[in-house]
N, C-alpha and C positions, 0 to 999 in steps of 0.2 A: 164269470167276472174276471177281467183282470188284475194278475199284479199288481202288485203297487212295484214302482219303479225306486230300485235305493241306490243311493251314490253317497261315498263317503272318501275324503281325501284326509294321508297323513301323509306326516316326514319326520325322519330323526336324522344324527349323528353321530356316531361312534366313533372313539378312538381318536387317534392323534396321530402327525405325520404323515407322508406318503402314505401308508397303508390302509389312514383313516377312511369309513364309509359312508358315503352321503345316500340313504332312499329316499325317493319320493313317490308313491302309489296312492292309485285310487282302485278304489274297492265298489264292486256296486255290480245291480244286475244283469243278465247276461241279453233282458229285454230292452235294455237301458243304452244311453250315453256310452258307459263303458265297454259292454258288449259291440258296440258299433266301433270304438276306438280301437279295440281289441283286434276284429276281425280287419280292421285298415292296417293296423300295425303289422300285425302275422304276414300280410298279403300282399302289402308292395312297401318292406324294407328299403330304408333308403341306405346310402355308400357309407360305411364306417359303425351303422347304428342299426344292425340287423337286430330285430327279437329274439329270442331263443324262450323254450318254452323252460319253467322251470322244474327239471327233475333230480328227486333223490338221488337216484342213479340212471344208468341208461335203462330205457324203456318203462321207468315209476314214476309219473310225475305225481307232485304233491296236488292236494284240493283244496279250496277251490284253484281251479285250472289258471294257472296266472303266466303272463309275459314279462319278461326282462330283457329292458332294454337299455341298453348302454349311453351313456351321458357324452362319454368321453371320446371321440372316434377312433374305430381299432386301428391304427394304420401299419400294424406287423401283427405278426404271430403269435408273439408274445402277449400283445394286449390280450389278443382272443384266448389265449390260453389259460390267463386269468378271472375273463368274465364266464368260459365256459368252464372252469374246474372248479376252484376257492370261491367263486362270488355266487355262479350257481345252484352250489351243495348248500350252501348256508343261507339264499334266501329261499330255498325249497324246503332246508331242513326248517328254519324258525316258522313258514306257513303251515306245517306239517304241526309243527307243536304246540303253534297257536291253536288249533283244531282240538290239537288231544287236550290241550288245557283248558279251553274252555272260551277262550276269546273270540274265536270263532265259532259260531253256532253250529251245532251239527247239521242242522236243519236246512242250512245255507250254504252247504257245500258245494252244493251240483247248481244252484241257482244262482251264484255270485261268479264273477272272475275277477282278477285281480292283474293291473297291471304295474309295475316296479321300475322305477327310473332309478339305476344303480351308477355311480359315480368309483370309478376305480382311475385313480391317477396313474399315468405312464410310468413311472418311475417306481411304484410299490413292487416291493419284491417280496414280501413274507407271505407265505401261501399261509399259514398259520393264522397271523393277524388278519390276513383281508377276511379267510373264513370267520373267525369270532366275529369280527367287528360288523360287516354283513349282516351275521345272523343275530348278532342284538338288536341292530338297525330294523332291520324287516319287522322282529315281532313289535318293538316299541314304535314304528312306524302304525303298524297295524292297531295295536292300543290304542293310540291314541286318533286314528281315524274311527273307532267306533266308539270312544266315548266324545269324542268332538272337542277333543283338548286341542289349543288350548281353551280356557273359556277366555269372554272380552275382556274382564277382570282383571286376567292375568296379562293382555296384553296392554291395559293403561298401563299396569304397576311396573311393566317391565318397558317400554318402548324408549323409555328415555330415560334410563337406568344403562340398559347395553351396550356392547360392544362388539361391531362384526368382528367375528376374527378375521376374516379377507380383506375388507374394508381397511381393518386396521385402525379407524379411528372411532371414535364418542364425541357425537358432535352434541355441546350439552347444550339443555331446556330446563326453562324454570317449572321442575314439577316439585318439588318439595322444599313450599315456603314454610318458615322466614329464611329469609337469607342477611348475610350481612354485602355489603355491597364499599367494596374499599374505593374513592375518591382520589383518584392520582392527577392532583389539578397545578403540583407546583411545578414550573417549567425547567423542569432541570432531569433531562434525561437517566443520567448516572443513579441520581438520589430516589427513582422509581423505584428504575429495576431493582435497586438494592433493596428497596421494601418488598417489593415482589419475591425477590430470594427469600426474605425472612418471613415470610408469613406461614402460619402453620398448614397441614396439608386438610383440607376437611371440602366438604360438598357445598359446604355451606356460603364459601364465599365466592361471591362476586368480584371482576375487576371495570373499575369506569375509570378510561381514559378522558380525562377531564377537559371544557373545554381552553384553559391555556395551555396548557400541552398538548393539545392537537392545533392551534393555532402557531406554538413555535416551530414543532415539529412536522404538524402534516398529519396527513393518515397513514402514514408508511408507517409511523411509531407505533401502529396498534402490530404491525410484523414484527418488529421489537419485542413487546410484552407477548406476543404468540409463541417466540421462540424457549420464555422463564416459564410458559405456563400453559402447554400444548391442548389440555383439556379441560381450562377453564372459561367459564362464561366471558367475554368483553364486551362493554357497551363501550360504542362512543361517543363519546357525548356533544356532538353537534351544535345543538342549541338551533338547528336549522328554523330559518326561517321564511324560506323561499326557493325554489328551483329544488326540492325534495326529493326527486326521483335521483337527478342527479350525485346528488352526497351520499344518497345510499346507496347507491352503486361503489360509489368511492370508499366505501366502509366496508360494502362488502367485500368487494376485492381486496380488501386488504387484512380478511379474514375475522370480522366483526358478527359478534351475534346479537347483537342489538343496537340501534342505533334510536337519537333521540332528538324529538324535532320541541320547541319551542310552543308551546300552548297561546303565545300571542301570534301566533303564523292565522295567515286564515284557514277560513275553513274548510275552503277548496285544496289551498297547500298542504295541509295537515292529511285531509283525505289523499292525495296523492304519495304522501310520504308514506303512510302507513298502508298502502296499496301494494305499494314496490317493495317495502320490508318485508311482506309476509309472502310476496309472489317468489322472491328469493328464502325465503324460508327462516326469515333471521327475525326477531322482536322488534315491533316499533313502541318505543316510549315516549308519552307527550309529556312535558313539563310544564306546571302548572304557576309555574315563579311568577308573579307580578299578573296574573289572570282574575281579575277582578271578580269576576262568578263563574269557576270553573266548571259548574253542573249545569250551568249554559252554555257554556263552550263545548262541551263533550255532548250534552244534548244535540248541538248544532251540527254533530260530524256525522255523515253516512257509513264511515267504514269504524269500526273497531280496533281501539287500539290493546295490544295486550300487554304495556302496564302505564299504568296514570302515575306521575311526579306531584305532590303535595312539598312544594318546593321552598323555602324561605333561605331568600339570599344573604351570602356571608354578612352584606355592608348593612342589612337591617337586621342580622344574629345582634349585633355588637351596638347596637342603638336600644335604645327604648320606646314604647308605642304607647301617646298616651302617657296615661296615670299607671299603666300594665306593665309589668318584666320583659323584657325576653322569653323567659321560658313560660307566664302567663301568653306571651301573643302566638308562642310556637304550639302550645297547647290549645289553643283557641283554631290553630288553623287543621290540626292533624284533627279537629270533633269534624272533619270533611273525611276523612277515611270511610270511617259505616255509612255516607250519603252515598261516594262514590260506590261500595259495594254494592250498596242497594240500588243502583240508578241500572247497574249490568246484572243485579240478582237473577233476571230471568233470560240470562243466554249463559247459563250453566253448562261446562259440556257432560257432554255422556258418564261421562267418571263419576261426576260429582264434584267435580273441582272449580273453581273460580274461572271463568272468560278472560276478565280482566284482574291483575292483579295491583296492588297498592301500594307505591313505595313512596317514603317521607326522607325527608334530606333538607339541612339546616344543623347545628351544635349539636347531635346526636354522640352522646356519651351514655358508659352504663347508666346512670342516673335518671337520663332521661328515655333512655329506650325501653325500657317498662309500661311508660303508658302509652307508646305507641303500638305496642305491641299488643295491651289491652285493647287499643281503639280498632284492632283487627289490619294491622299493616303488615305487609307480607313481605316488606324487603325494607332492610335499615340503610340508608348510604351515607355512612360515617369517610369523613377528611382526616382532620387534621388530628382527631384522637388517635388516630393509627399511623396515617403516612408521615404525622410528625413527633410521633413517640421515638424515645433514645432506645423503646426493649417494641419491635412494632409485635414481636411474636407474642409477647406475655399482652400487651394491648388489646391486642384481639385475640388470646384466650377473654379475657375479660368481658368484651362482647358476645364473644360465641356463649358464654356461661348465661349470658340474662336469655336467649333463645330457645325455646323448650324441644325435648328429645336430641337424639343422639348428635351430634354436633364432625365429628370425624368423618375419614373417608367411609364407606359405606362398605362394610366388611364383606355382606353378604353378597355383593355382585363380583360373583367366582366364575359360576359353575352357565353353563350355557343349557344344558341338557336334563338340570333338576326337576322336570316337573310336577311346581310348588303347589300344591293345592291349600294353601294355608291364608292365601288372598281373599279375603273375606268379599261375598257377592254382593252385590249392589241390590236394592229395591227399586225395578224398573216401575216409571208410572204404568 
């Protein structure tokens, strides 16, 4: 009978600077995938990226019998000097320890190989650091290829939390509603951004270039508030109502993460706008202001949008409806929140999280943000309580306080290399 055939892929990194170690290896058996990878690799080396096998010393190689190949092209001496001294001892020695400790099976020494994509930059010089940093890399490389970290869990809870370090940016996503969502609608450049400076630093807020300010201004003003606030969400608030593809483009180039089309658009326009927002990778929000049966209109759409506007406009906040208040008719419209979640209840994603999510805007003050926030709305988009406050910071602490949990920057997105096992598992059906 044969084998069963195992394959198991890790990666870690260690360290910091020039000297930091980047591995990536896959582990598996010698009947396998990787045994064929293996014996190609050993046997026609290409220019700069020769294998070398990895040994303790000369003539001991470590078990299981594993190849190291270099990421980086050697193009002197010196590179080689580094992969075949410091980089080779240390991912020999950690395969070697992983064995005597026990992460490696004994059982699976002679039946496994193991191949190591080792990154050593041009420029590191401490033969000291490359060895440690290597040989943490290799065996936490190898941990976690046998226990199949990470789990999915941990990659919901963390994908849009992160930050490449190469990359250099966090391009953010609405994964942890409520948010508050600041309304920058009066057309006066200066008086924004200065609300933009004072506002306090937390996850929690949103920025919506509103639309009179992108009508005096253009879209180039959303590069304006890009430069006060390099890793904050921006919507722009379009109001599009036709030729959709085109203004998202215009929004996205001008570095917009959510752009928002008009719930009276049809239904073909609407489905195109929201086409082109997620082909580019940004949110499209429809707004439901003056849409007579929104749960019609969103029924009528083929694509998905990922967030619904329950919208009442400024000039009917300030009027009366009826025998009813203001804040009776603002209420009356937000009991549309729990319909809209329920109309998307069953395109839940994987996580568990909401598809689409539900944001209300119209006189939202702490007073009344409570029972939006009971009716299950996932983003408040407050105006004039903030971007017209004399104190906008103390303003919106005041909001951020009616929002439940931690409301600040998110302390805990430090470390790149933690892994958290504290991510509580999901109940797959």
């Amino acid at each position: 009978m044969p084998k069963t055939v195992e394959y198991y892929v890790g990666e870690a990194l260690v360290g910091e600077g020039d000297d930091l170690a980047h591995i990536d290896l896959i582990i598996g058996s010698k009947n396998g995938p990787v045994g064929v990878s293996f014996a190609n690799a050993l046997s026609t080396p290409s220019k700069g990226h020769g294998g070398l096998l990895a040994g303790i010393r000369p003539n001991l190689l470590a078990k299981p019998v594993s190849l190291i190949v270099p990421k980086v092209t050697l193009a002197k001496m010196d590179d080689a000097s580094k992969i075949f001294g410091p980089a080779q001892a240390a991912v020999a020695k950690g395969i070697a320890d992983a064995v005597e400790e026990g992460i490696i099976p004994m059982n699976k020494i002679d039946d496994w190989l193991i191949i190591a994509s080792v990154y050593i930059h041009p420029s590191a010089n401490d033969y000291r650091k490359i060895y440690q940093y290597n040989y943490g890399a290799t065996k936490l490389a190898i941990q976690r290829a046998l226990r199949g970290y990470p789990p999915i869990e941990k990659i919901f809870y963390d994908k849009d939390r992160a930050k490449h370090p190469v990359a250099g940016i966090r391009v953010p996503r609405l994964w942890r509603p409520p948010y508050i969502q600041v309304a920058l609608d009066h057309p006066a450049l200066e008086k924004q951004m200065k609300v933009v400076k004072e506002l306090p630093k937390s996850d929690r807020i949103l920025l919506e270039v509103g639309t009179p300010f992108l009508k005096k201004y253009g879209v180039e003003s959303i590069k304006k508030i890009r430069e006060l606030a390099k890793d904050k969400f921006i919507v722009a608030d379009l109001k599009t109502l036709d030729v959709g593809k085109l203004e998202v483009d215009f929004a996205f180039d001008a570095t917009a993460d959510g752009v928002v089309a008009s719930g009276l658009a049809s239904s073909a326009s609407l489905d195109k706008f929201i086409l082109e927002a997620q082909r580019l990778g940004i949110h499209a929000f429809v707004d439901t202001m003056e849409v007579q049966d929104p749960l019609e209109k969103l029924s009528s759409l083929r694509q998905t949008p990922d967030v619904v506007i329950i919208h009442r406009a400024i000039d009917v906040e300030q009027s009366t409806t009826g025998d009813r208040s203001p804040d009776a008719a603002q209420k009356a419209r937000w009991g549309l929140v729990p319909k809209i979640k329920e109309l998307y209840g069953g395109q839940k994603k994987a996580s568990g999280r909401d598809r689409v999510l539900v944001a209300v805007a119209g006189g939202i003050e702490p007073s009344t943000a409570a029972y939006a926030l009971d009716q299950g709305a996932d983003i408040l988009i407050v105006g004039r309580f903030i971007a017209s406050a004399k104190d906008v910071e103390f303003a919106m602490r005041r909001m951020l306080g009616v929002l439940p949990g931690y409301q600040d920057i998110n302390l805990k997105r430090i470390h790149s290399e933690d892994d958290d096992e504290s991510v509580k598992r999901a109940t797959w059906d």
